[in-house]
Biopython code that builds the backbone (N, CA, C, O; Angstrom):
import numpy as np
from Bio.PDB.StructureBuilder import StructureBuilder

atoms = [
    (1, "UNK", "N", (0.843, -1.178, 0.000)),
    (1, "UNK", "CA", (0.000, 0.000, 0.000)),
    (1, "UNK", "C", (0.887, 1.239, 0.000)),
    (1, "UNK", "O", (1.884, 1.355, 0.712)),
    (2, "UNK", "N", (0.439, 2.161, -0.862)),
    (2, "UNK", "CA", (1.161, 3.347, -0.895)),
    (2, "UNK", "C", (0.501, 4.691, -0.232)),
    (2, "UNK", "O", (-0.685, 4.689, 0.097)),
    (3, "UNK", "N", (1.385, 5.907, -0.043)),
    (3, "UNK", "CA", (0.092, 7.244, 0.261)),
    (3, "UNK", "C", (0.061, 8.255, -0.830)),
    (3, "UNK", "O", (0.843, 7.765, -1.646)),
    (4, "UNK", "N", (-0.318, 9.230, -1.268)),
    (4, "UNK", "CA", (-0.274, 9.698, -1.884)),
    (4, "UNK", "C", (0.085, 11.110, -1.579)),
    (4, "UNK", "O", (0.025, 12.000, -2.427)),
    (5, "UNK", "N", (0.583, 11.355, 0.065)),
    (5, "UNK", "CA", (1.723, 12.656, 0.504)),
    (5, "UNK", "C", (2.465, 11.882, 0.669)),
    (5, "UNK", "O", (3.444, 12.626, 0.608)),
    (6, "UNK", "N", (2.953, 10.748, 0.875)),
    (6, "UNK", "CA", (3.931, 10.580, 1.246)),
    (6, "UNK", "C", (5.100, 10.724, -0.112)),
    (6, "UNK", "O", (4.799, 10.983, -1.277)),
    (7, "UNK", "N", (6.629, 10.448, 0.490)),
    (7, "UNK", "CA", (7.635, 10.250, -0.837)),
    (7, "UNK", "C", (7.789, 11.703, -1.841)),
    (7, "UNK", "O", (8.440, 11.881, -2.870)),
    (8, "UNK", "N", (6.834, 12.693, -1.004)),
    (8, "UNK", "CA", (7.066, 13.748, -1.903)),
    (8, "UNK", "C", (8.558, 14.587, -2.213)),
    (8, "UNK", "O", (9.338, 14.888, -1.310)),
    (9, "UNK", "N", (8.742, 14.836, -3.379)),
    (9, "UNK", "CA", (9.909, 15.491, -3.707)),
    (9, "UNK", "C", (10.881, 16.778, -3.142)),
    (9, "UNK", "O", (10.756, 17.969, -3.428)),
    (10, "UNK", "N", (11.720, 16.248, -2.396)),
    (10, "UNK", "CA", (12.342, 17.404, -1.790)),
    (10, "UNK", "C", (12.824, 18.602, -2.977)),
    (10, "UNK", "O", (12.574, 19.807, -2.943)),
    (11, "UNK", "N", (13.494, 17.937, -3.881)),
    (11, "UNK", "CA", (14.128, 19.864, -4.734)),
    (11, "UNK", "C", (12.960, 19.462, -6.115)),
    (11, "UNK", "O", (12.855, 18.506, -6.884)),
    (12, "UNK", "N", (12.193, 20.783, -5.910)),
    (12, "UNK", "CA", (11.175, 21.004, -6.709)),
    (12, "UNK", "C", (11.653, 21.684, -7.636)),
    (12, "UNK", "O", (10.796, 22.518, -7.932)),
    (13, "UNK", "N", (12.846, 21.842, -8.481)),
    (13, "UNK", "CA", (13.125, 22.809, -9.410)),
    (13, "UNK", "C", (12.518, 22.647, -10.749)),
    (13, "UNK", "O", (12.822, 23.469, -11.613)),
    (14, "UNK", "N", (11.689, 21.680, -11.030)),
    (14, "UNK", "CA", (10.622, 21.293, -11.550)),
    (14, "UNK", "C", (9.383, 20.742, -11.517)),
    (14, "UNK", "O", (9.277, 20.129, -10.455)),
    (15, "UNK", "N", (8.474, 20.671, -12.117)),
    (15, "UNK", "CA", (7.402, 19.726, -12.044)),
    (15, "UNK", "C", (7.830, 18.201, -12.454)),
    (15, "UNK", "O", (8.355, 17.625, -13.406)),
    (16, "UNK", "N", (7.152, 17.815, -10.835)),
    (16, "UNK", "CA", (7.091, 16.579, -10.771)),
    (16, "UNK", "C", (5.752, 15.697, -11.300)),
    (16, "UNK", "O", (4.561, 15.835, -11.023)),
    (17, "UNK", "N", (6.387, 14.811, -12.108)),
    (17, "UNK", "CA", (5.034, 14.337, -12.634)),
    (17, "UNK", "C", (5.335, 12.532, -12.864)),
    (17, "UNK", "O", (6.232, 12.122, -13.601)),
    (18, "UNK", "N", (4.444, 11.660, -12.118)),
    (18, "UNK", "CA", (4.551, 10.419, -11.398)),
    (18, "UNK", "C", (4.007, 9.756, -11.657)),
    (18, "UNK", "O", (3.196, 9.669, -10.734)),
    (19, "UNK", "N", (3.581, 8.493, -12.940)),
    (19, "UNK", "CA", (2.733, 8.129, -12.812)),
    (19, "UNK", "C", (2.096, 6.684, -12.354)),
    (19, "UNK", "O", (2.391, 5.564, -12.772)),
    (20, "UNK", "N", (1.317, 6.991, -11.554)),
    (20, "UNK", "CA", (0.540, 5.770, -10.294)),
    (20, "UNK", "C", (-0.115, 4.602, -11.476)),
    (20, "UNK", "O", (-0.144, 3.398, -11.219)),
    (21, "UNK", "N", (-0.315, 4.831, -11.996)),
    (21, "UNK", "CA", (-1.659, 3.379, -13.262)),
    (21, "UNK", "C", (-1.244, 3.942, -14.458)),
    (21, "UNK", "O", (-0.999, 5.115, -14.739)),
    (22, "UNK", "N", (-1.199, 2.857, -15.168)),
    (22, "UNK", "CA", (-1.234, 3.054, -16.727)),
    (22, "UNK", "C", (-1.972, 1.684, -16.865)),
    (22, "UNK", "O", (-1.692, 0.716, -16.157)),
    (23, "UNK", "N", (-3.056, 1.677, -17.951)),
    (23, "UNK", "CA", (-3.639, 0.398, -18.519)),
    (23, "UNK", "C", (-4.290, 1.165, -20.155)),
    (23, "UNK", "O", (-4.358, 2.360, -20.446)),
    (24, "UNK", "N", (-4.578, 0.294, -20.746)),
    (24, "UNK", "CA", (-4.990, 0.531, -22.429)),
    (24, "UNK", "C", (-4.956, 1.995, -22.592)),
    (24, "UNK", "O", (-4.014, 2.461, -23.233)),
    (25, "UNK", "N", (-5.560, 2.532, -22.262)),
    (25, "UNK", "CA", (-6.691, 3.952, -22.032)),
    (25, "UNK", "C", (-7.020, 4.833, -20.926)),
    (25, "UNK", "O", (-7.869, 5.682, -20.655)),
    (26, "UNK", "N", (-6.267, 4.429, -20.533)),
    (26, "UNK", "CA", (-5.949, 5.487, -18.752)),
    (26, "UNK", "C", (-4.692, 5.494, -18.246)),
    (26, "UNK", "O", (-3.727, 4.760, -18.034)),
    (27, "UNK", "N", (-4.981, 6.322, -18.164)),
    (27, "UNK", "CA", (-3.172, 6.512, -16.759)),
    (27, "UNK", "C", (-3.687, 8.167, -15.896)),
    (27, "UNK", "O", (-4.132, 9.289, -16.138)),
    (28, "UNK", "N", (-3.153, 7.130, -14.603)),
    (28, "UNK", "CA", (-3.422, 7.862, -12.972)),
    (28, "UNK", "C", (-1.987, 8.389, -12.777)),
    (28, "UNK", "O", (-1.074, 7.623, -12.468)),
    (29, "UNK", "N", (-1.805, 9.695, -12.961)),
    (29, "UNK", "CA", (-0.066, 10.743, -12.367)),
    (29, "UNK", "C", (-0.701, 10.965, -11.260)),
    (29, "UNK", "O", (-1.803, 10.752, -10.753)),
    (30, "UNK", "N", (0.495, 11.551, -10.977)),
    (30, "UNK", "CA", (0.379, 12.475, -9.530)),
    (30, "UNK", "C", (1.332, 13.429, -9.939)),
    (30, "UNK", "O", (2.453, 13.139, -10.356)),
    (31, "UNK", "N", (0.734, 14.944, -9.778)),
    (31, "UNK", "CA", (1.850, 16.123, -10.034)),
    (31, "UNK", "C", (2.061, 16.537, -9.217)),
    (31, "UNK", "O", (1.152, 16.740, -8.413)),
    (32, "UNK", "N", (3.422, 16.926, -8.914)),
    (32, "UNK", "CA", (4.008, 17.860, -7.783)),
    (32, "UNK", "C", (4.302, 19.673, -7.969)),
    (32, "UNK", "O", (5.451, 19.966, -8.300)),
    (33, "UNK", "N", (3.671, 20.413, -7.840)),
    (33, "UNK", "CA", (3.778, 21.468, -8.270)),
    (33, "UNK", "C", (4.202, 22.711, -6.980)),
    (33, "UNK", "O", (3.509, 22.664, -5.964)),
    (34, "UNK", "N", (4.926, 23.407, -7.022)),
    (34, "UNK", "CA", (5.484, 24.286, -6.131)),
    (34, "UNK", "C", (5.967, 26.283, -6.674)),
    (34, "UNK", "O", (6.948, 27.002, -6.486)),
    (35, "UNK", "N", (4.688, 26.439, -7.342)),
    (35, "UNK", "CA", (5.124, 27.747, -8.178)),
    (35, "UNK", "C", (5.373, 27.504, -9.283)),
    (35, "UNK", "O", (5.709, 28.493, -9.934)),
    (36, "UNK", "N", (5.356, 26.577, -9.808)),
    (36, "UNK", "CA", (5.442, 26.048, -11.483)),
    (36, "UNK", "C", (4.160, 26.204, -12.438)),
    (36, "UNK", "O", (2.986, 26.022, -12.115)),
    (37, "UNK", "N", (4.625, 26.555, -13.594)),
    (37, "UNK", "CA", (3.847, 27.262, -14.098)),
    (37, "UNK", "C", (3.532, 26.250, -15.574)),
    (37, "UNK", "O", (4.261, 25.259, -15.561)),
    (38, "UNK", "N", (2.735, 26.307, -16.637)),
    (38, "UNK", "CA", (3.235, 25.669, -18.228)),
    (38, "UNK", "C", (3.999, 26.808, -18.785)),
    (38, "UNK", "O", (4.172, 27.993, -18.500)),
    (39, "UNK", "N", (4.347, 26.063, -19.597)),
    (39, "UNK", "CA", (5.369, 27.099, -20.874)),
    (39, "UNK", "C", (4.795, 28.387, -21.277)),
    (39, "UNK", "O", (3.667, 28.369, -21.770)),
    (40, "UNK", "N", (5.367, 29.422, -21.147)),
    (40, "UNK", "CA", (4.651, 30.730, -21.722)),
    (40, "UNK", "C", (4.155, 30.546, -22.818)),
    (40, "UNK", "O", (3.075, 30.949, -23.249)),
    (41, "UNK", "N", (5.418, 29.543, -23.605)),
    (41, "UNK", "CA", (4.985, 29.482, -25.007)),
    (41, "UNK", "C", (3.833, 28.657, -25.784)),
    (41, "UNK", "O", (3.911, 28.650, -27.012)),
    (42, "UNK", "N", (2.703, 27.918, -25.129)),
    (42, "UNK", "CA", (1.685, 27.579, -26.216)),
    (42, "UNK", "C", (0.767, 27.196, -25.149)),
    (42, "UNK", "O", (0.574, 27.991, -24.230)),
    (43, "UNK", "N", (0.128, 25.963, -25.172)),
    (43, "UNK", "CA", (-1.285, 25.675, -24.351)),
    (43, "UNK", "C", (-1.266, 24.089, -24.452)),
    (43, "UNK", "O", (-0.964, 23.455, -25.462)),
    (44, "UNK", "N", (-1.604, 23.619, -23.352)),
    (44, "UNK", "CA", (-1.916, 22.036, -23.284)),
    (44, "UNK", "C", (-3.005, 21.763, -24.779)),
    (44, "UNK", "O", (-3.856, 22.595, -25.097)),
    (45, "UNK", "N", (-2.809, 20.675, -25.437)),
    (45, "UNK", "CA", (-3.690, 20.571, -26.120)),
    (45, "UNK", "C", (-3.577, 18.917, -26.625)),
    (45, "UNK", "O", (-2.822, 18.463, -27.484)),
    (46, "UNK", "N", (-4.454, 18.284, -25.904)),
    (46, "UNK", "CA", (-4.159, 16.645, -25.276)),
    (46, "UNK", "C", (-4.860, 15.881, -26.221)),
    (46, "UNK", "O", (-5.815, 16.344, -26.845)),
    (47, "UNK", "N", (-4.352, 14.497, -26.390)),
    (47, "UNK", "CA", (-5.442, 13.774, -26.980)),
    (47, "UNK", "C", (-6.352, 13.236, -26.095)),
    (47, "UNK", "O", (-7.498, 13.311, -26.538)),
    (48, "UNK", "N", (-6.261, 12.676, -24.914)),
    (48, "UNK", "CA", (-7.282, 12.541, -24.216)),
    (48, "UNK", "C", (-7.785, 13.327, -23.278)),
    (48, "UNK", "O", (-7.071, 14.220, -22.822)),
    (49, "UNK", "N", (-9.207, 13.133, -22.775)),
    (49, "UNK", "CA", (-9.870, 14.027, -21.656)),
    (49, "UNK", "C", (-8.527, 13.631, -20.258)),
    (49, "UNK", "O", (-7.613, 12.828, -20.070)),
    (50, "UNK", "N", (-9.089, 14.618, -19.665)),
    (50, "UNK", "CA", (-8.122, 14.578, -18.271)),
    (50, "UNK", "C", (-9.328, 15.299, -17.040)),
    (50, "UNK", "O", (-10.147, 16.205, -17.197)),
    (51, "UNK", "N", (-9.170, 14.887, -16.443)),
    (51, "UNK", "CA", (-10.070, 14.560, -15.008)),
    (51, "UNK", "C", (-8.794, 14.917, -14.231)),
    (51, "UNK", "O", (-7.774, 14.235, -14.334)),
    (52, "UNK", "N", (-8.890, 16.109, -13.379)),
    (52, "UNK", "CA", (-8.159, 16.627, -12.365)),
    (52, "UNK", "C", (-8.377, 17.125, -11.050)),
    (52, "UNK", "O", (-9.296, 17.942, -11.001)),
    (53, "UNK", "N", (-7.803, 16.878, -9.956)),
    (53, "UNK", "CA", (-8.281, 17.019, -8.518)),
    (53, "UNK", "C", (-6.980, 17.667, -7.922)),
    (53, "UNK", "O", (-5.914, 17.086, -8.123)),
    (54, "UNK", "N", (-7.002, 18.778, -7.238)),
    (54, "UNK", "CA", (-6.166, 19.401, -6.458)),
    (54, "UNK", "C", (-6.512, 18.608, -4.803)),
    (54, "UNK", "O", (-7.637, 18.791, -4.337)),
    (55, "UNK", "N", (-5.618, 17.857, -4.096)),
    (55, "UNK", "CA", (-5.293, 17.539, -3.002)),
    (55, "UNK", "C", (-4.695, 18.052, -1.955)),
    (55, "UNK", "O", (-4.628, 17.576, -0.821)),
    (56, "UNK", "N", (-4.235, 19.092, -2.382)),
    (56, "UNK", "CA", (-3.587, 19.997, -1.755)),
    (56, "UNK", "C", (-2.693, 20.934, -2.400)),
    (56, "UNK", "O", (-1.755, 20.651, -3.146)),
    (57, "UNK", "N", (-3.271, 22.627, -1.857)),
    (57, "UNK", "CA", (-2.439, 23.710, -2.386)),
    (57, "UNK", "C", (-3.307, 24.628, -3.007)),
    (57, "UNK", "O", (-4.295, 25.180, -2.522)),
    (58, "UNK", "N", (-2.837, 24.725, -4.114)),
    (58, "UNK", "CA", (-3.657, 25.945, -4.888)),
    (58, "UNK", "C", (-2.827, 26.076, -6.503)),
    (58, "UNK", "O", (-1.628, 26.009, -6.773)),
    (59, "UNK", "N", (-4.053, 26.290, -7.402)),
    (59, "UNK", "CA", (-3.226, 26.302, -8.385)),
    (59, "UNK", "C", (-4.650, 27.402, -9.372)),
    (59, "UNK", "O", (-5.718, 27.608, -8.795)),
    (60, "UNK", "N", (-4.419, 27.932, -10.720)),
    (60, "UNK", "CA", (-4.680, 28.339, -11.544)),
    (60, "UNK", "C", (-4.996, 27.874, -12.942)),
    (60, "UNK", "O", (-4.050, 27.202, -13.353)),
    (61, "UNK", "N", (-5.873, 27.964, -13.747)),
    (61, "UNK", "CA", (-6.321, 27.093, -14.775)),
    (61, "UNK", "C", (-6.556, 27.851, -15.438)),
    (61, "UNK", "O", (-7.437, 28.566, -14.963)),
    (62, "UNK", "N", (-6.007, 28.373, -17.082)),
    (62, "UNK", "CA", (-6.891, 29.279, -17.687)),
    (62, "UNK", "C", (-6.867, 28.336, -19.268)),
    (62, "UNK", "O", (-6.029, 27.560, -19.727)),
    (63, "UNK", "N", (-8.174, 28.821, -19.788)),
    (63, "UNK", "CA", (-8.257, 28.246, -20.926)),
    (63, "UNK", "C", (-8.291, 28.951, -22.447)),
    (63, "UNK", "O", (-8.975, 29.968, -22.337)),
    (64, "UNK", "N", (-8.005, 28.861, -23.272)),
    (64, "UNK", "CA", (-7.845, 29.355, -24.532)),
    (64, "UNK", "C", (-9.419, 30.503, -23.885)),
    (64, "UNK", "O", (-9.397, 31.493, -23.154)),
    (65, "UNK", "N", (-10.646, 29.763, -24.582)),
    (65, "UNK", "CA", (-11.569, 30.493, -24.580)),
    (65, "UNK", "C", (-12.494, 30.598, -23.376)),
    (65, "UNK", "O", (-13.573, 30.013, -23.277)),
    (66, "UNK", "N", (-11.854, 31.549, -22.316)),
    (66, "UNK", "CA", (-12.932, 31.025, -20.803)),
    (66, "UNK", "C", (-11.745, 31.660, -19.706)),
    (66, "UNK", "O", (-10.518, 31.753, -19.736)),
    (67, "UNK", "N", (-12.859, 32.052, -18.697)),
    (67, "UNK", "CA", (-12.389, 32.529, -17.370)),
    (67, "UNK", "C", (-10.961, 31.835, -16.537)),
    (67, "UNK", "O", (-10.612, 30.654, -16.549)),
    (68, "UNK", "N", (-10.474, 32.690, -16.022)),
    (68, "UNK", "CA", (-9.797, 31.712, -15.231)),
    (68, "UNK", "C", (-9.539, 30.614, -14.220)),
    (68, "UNK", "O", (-8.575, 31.014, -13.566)),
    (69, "UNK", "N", (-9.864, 29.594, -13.827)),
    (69, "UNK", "CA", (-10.332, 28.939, -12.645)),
    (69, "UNK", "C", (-9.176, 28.540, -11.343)),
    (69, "UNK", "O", (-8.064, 28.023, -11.449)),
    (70, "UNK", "N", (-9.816, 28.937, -10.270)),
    (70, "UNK", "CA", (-9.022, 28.860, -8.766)),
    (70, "UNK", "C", (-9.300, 27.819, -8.831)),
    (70, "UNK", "O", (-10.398, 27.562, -9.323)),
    (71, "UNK", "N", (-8.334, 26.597, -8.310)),
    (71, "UNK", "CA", (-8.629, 25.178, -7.884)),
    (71, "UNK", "C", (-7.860, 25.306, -6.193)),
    (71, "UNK", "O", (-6.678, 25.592, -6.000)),
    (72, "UNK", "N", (-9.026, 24.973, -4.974)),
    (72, "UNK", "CA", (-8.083, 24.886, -4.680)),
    (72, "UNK", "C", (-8.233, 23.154, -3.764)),
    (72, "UNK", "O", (-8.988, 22.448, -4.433)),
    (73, "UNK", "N", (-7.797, 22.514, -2.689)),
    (73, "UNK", "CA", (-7.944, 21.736, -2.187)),
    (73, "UNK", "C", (-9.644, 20.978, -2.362)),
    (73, "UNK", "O", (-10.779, 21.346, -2.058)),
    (74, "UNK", "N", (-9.383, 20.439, -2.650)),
    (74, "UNK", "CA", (-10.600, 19.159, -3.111)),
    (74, "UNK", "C", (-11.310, 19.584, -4.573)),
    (74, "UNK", "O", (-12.191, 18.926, -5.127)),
    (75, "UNK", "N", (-10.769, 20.745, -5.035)),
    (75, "UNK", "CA", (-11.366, 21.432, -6.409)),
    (75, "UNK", "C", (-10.862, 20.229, -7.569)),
    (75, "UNK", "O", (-9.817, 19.589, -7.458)),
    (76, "UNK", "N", (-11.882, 20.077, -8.731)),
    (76, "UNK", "CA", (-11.634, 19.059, -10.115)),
    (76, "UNK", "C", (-12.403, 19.447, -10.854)),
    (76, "UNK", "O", (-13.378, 20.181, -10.692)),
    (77, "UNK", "N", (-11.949, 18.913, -11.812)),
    (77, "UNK", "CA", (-12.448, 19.541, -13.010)),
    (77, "UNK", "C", (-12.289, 18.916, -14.135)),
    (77, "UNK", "O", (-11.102, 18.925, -14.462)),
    (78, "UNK", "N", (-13.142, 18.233, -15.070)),
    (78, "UNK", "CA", (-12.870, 17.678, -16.465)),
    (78, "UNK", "C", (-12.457, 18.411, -17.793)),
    (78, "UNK", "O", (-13.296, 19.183, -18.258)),
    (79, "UNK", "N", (-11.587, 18.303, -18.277)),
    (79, "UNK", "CA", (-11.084, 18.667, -19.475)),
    (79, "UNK", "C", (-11.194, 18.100, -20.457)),
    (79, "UNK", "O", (-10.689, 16.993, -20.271)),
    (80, "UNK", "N", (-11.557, 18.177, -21.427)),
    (80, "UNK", "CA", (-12.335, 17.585, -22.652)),
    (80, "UNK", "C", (-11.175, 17.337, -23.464)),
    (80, "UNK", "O", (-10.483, 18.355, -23.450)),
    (81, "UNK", "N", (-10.609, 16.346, -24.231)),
    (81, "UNK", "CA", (-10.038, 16.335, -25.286)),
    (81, "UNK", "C", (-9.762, 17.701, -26.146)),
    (81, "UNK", "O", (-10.748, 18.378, -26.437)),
    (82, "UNK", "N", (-8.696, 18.056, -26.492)),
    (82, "UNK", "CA", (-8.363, 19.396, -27.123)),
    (82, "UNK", "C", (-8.686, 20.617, -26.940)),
    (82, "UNK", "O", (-8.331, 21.549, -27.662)),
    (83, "UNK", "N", (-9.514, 20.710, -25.776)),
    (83, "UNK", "CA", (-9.289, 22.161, -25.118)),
    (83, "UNK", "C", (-8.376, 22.292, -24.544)),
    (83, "UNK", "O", (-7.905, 21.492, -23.737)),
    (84, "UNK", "N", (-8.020, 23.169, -24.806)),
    (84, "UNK", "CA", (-6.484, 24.423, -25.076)),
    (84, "UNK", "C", (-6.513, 25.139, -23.659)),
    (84, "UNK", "O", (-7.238, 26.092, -23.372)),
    (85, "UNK", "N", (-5.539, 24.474, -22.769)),
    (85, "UNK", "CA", (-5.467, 25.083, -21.129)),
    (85, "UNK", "C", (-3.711, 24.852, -21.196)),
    (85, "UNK", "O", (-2.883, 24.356, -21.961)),
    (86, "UNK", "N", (-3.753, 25.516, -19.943)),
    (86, "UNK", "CA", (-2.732, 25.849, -19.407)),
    (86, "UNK", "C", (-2.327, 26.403, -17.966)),
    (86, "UNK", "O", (-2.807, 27.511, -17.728)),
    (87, "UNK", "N", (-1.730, 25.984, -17.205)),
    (87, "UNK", "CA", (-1.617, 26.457, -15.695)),
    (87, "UNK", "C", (-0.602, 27.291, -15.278)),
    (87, "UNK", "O", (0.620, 27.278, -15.127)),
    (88, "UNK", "N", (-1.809, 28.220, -15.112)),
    (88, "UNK", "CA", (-1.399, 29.396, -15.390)),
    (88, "UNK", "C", (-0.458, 30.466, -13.875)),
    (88, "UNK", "O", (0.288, 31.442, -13.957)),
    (89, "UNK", "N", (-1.085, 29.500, -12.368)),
    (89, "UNK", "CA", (0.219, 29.512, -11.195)),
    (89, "UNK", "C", (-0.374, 28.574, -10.385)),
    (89, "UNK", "O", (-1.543, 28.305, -10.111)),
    (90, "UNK", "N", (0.894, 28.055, -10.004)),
    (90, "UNK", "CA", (0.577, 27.712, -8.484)),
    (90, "UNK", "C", (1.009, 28.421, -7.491)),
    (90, "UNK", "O", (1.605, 29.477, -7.699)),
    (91, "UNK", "N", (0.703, 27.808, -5.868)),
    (91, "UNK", "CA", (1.150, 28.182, -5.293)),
    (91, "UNK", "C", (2.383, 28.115, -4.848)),
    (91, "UNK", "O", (2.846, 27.069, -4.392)),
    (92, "UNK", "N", (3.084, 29.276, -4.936)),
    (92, "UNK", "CA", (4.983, 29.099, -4.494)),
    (92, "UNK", "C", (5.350, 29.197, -3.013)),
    (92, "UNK", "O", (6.522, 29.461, -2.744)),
    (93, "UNK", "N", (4.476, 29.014, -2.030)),
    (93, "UNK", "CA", (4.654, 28.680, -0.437)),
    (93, "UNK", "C", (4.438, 27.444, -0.180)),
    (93, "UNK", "O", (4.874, 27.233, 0.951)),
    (94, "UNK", "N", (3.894, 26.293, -0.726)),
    (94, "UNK", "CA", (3.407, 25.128, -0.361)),
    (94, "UNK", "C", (3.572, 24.546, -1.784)),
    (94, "UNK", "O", (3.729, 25.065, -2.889)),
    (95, "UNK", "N", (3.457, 22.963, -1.233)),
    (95, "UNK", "CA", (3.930, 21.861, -2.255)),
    (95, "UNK", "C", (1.816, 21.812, -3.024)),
    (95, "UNK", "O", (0.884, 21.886, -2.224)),
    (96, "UNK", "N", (1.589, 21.695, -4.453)),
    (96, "UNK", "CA", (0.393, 21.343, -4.938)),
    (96, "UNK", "C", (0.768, 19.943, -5.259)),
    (96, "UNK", "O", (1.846, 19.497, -5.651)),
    (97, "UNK", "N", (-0.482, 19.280, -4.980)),
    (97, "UNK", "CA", (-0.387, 18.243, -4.900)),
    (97, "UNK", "C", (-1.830, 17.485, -5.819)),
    (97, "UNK", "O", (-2.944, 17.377, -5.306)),
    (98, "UNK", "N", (-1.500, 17.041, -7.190)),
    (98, "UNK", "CA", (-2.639, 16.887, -8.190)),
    (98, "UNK", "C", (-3.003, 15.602, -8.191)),
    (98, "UNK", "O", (-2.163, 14.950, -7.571)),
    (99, "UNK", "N", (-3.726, 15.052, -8.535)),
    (99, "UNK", "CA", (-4.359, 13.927, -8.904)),
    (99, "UNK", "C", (-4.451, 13.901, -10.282)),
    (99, "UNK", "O", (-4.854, 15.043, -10.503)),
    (100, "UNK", "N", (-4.358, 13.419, -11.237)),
    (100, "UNK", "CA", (-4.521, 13.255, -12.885)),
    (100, "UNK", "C", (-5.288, 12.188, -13.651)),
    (100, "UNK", "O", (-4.902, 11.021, -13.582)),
    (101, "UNK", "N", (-6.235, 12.483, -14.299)),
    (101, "UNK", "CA", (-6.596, 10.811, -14.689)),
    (101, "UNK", "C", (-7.108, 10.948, -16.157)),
    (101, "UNK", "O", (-8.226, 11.402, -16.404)),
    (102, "UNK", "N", (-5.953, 10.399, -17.428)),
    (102, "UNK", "CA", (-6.106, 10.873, -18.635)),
    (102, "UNK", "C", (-6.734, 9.521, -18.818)),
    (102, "UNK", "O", (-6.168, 8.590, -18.245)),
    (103, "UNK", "N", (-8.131, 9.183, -19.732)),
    (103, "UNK", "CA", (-8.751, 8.644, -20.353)),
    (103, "UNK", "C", (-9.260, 9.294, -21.812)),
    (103, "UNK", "O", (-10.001, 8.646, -22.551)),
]
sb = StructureBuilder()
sb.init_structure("model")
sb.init_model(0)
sb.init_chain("A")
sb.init_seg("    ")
for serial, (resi, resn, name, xyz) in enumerate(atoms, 1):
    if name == "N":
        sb.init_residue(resn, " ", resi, " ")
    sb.init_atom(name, np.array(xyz, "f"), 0.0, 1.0, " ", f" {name:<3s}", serial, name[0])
structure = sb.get_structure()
């Protein structure tokens, strides 16, 4: 049995990204985020939907066409195949701690 705070990454000089399940058509990450941001330069734009849960922290979501969204602790949210997002901050005082589930 594993936890899902535990084993977390001491030097965050990047995003940490972990992943817990992979089978045909799914895979379960876990992201570690600490003030990390996506690339200035373009926008997530996935082949599969992604199903996301903040566990802890705080983070930022903005999308091509649409508001910005606060996620913070127990906040999720489905992402549809090829909508155009990007995360846009986290929080840089505390470790974010994501849940991921691309189908």
């Amino acid at each position: 049995m594993k936890n899902i705070f535990q084993n977390l990454p001491q030097q965050l000089d990047a995003e940490v990204f972990e992943i817990l399940v992979r089978h045909e058509t799914v895979k379960i990450e876990r992201i570690v985020s600490k003030g990390h941001t996506s690339p200035q330069s373009g926008w997530y734009d996935q082949e599969q939907n992604e199903w996301v849960i903040v566990l802890q922290g705080e983070a930022i979501i903005l999308f091509e066409h649409g508001e910005p969204m606060r996620l913070t602790a127990g906040s999720y949210l489905n992402i549809p195949s090829h909508q155009k997002h990007r995360v846009d901050w986290t929080d840089p005082t505390q470790a974010t701690i994501w849940l991921a589930v691309h189908y």
